[in-house]
PDB file as gemmi writes it, atoms N, CA and C in Angstrom:
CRYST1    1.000    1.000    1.000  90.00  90.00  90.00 P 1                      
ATOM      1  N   UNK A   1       0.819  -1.190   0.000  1.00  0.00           N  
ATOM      2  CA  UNK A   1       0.000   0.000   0.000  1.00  0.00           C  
ATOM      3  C   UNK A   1       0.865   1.256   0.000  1.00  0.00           C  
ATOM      4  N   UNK A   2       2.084   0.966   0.409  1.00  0.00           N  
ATOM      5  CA  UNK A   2       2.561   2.568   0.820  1.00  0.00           C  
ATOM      6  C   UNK A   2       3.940   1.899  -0.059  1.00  0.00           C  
ATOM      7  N   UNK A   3       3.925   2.138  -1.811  1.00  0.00           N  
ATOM      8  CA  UNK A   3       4.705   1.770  -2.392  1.00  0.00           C  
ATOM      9  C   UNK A   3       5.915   3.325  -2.746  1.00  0.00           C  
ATOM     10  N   UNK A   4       5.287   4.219  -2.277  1.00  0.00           N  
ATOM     11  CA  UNK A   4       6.131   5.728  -2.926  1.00  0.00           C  
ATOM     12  C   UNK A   4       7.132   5.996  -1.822  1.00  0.00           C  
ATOM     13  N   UNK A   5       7.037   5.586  -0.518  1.00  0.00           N  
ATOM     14  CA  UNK A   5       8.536   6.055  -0.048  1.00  0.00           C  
ATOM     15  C   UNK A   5       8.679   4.411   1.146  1.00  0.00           C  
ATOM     16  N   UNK A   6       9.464   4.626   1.990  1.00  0.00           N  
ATOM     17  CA  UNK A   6       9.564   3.756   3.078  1.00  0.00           C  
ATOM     18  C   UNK A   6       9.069   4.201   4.199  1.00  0.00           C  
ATOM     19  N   UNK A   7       9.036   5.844   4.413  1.00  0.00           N  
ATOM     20  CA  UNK A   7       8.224   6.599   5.724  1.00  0.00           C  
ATOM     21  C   UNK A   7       7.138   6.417   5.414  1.00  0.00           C  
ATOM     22  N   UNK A   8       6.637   6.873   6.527  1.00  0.00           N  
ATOM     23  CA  UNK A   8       5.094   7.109   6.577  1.00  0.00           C  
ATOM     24  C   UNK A   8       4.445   8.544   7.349  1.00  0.00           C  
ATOM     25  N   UNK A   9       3.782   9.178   6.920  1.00  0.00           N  
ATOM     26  CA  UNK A   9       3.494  11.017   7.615  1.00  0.00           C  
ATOM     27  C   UNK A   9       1.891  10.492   8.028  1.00  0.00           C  
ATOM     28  N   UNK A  10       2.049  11.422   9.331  1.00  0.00           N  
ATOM     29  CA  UNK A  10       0.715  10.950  10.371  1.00  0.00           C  
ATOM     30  C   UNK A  10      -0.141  12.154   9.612  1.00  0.00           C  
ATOM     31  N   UNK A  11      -1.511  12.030   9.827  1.00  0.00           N  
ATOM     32  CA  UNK A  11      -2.443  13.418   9.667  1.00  0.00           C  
ATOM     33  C   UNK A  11      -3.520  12.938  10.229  1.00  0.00           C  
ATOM     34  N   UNK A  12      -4.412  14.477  11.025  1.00  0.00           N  
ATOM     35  CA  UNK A  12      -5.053  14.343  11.899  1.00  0.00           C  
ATOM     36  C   UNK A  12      -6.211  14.401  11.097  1.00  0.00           C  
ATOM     37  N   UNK A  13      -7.204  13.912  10.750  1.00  0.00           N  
ATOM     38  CA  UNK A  13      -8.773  14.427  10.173  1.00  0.00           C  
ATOM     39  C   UNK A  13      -9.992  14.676  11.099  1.00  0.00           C  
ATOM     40  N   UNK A  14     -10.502  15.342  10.631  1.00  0.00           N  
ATOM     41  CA  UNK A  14     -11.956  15.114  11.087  1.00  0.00           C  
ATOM     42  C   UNK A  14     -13.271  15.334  10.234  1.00  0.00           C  
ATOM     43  N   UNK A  15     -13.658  14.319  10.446  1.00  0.00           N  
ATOM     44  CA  UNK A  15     -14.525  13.939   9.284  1.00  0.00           C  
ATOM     45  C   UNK A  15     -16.495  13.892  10.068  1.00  0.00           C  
ATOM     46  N   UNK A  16     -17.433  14.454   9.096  1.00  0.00           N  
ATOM     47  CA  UNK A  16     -18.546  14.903  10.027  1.00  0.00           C  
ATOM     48  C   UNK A  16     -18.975  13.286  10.437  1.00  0.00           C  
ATOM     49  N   UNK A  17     -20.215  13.701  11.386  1.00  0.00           N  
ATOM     50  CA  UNK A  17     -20.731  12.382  12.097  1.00  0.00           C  
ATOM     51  C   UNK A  17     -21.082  11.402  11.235  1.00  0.00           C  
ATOM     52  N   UNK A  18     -21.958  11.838  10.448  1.00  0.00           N  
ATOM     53  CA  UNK A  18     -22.327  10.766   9.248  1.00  0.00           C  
ATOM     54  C   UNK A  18     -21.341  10.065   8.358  1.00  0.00           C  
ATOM     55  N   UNK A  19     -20.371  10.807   8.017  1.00  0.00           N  
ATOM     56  CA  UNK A  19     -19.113   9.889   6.839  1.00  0.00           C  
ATOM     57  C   UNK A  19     -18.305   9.164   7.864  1.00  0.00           C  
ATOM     58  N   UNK A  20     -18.135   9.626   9.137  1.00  0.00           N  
ATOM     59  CA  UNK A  20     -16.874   8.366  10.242  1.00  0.00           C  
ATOM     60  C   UNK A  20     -17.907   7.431  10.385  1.00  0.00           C  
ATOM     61  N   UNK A  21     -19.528   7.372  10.312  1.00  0.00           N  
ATOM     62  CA  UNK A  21     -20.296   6.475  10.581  1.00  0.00           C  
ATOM     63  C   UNK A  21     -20.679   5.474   9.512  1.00  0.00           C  
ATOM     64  N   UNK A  22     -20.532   6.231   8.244  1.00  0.00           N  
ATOM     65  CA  UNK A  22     -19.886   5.193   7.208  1.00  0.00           C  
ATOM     66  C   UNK A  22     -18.942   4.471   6.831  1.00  0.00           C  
ATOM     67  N   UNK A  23     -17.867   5.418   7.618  1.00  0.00           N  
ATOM     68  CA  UNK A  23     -16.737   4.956   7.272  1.00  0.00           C  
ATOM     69  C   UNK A  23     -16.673   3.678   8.527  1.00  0.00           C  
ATOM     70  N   UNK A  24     -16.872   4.244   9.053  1.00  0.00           N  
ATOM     71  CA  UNK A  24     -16.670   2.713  10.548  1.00  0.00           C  
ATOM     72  C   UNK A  24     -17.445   1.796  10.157  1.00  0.00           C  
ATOM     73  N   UNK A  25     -18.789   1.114   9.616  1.00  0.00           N  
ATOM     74  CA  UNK A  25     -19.710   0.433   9.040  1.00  0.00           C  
ATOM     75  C   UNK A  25     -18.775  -0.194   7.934  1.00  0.00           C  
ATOM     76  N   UNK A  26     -18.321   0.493   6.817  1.00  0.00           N  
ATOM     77  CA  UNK A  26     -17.412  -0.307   5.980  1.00  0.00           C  
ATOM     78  C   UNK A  26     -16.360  -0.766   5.884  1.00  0.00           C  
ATOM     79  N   UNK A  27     -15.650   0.218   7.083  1.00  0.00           N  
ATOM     80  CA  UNK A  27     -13.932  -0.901   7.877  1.00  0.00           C  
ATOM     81  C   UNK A  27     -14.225  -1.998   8.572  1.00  0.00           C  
ATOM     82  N   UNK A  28     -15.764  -2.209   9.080  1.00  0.00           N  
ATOM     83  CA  UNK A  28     -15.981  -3.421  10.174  1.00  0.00           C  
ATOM     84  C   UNK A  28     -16.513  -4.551   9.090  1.00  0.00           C  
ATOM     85  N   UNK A  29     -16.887  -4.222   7.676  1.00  0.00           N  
ATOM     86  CA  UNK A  29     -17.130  -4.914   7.180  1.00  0.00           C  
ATOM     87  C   UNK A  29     -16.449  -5.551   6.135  1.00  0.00           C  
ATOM     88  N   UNK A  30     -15.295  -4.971   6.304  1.00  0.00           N  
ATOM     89  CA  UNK A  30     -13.804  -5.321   5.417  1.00  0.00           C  
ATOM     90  C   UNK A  30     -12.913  -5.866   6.250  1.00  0.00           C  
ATOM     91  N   UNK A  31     -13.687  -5.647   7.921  1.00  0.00           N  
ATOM     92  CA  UNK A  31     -13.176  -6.768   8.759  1.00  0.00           C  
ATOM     93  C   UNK A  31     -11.301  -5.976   9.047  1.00  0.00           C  
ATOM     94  N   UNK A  32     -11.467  -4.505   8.946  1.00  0.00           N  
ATOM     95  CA  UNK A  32     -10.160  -3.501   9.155  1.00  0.00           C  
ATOM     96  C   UNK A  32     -10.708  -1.945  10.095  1.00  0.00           C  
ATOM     97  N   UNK A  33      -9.491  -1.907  10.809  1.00  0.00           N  
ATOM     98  CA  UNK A  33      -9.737  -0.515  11.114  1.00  0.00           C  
ATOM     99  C   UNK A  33     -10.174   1.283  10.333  1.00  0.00           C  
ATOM    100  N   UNK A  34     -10.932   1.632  10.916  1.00  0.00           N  
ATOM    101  CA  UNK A  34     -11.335   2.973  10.135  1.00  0.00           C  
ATOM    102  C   UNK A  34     -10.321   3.642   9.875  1.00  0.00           C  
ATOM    103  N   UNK A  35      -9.406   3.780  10.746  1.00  0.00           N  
ATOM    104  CA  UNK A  35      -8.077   4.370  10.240  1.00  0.00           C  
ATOM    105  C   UNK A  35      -7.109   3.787   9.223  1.00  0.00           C  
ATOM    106  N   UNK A  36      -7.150   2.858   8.935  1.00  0.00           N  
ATOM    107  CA  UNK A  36      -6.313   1.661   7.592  1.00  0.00           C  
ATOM    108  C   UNK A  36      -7.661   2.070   6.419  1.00  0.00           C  
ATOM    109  N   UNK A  37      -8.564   2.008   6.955  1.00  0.00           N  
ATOM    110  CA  UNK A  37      -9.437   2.102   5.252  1.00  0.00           C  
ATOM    111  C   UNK A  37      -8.979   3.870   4.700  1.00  0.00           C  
ATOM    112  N   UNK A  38      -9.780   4.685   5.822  1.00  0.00           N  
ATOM    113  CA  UNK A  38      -9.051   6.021   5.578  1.00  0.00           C  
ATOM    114  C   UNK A  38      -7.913   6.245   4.803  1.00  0.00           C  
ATOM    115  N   UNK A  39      -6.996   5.828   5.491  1.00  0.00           N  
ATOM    116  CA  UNK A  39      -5.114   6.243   4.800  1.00  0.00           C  
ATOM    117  C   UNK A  39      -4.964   5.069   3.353  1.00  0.00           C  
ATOM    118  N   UNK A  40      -5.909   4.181   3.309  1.00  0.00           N  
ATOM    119  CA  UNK A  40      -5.965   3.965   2.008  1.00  0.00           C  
ATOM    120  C   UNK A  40      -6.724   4.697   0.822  1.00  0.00           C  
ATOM    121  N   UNK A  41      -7.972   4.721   1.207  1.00  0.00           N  
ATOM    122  CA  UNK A  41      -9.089   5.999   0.429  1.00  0.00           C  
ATOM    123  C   UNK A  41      -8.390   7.034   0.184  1.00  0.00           C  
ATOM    124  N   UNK A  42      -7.760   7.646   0.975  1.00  0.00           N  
ATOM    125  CA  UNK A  42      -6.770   8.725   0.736  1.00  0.00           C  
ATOM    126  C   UNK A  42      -5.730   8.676  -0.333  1.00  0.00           C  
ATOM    127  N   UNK A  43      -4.705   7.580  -0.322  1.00  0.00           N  
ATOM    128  CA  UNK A  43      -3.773   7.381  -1.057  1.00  0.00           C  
ATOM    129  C   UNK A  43      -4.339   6.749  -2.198  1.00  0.00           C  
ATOM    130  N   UNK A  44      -5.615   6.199  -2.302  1.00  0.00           N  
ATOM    131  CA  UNK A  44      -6.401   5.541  -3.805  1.00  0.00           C  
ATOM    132  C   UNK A  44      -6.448   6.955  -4.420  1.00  0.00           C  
ATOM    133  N   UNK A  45      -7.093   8.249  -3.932  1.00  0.00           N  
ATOM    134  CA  UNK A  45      -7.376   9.399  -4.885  1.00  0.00           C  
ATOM    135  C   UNK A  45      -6.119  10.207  -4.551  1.00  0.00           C  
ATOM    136  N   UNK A  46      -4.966  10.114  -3.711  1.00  0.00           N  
ATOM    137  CA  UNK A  46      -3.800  11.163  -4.340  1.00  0.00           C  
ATOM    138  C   UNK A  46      -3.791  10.456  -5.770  1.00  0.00           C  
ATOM    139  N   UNK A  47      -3.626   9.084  -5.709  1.00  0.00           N  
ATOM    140  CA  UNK A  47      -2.868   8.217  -6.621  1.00  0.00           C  
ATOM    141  C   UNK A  47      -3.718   8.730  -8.169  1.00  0.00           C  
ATOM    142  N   UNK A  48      -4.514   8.519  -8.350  1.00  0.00           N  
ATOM    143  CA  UNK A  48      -5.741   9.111  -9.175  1.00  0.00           C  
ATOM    144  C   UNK A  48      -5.379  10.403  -9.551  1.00  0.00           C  
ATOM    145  N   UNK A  49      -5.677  10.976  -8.321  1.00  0.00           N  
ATOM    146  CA  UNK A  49      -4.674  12.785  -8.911  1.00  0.00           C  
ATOM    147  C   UNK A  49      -3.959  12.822  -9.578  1.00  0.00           C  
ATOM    148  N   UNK A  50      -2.867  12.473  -8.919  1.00  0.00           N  
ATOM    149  CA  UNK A  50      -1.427  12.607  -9.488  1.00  0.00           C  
ATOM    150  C   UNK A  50      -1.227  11.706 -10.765  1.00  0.00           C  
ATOM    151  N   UNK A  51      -2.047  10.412 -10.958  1.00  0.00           N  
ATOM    152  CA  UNK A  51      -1.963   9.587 -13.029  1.00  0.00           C  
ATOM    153  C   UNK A  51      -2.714  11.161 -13.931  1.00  0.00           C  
ATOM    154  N   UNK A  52      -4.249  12.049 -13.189  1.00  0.00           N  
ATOM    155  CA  UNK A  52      -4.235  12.856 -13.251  1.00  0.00           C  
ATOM    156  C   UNK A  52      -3.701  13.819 -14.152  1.00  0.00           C  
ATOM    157  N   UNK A  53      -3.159  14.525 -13.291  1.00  0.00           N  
ATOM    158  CA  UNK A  53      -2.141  15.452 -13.587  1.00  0.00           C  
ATOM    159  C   UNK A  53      -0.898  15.266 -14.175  1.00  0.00           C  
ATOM    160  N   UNK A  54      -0.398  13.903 -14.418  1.00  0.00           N  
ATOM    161  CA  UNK A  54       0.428  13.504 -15.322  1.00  0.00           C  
ATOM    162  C   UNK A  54      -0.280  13.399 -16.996  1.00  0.00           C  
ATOM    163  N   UNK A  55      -1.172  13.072 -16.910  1.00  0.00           N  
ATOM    164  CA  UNK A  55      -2.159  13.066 -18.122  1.00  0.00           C  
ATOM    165  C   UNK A  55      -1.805  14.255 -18.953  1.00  0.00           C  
ATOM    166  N   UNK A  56      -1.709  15.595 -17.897  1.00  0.00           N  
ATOM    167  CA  UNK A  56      -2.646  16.444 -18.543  1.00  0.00           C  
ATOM    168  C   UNK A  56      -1.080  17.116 -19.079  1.00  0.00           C  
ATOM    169  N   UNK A  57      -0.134  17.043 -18.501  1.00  0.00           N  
ATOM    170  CA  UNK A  57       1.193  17.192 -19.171  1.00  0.00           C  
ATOM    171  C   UNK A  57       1.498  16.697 -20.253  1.00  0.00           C  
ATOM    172  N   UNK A  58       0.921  15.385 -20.712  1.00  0.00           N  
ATOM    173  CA  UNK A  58       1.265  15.460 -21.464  1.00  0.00           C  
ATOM    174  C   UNK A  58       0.499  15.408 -23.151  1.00  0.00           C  
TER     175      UNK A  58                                                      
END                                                                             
């Protein structure tokens, strides 16, 4: 999952009542923590961005 460096950078979110209540509903049902689905969802759409914005360069 974390193929772009060997570190890893913490970040704090806060996310409204209803989306952590989705989000907790679909980490328990992937049988993972809300925080592992998060920092993946996250890095699925940098990743997206950034093919993105390579696109558009060229």
């Amino acid at each position: 999952m974390h193929s772009d460096s060997t570190m890893s950078r913490r970040y704090n979110i806060t996310l409204p009542d209803g989306i952590a209540e989705k989000l907790e509903k679909w980490a328990e049902g992937e049988k993972n923590k809300p925080s592992t689905l998060a920092a993946f969802l996250v890095e699925l759409a940098v990743r997206e961005w950034d093919e993105k914005q390579q696109q558009q360069r060229t």
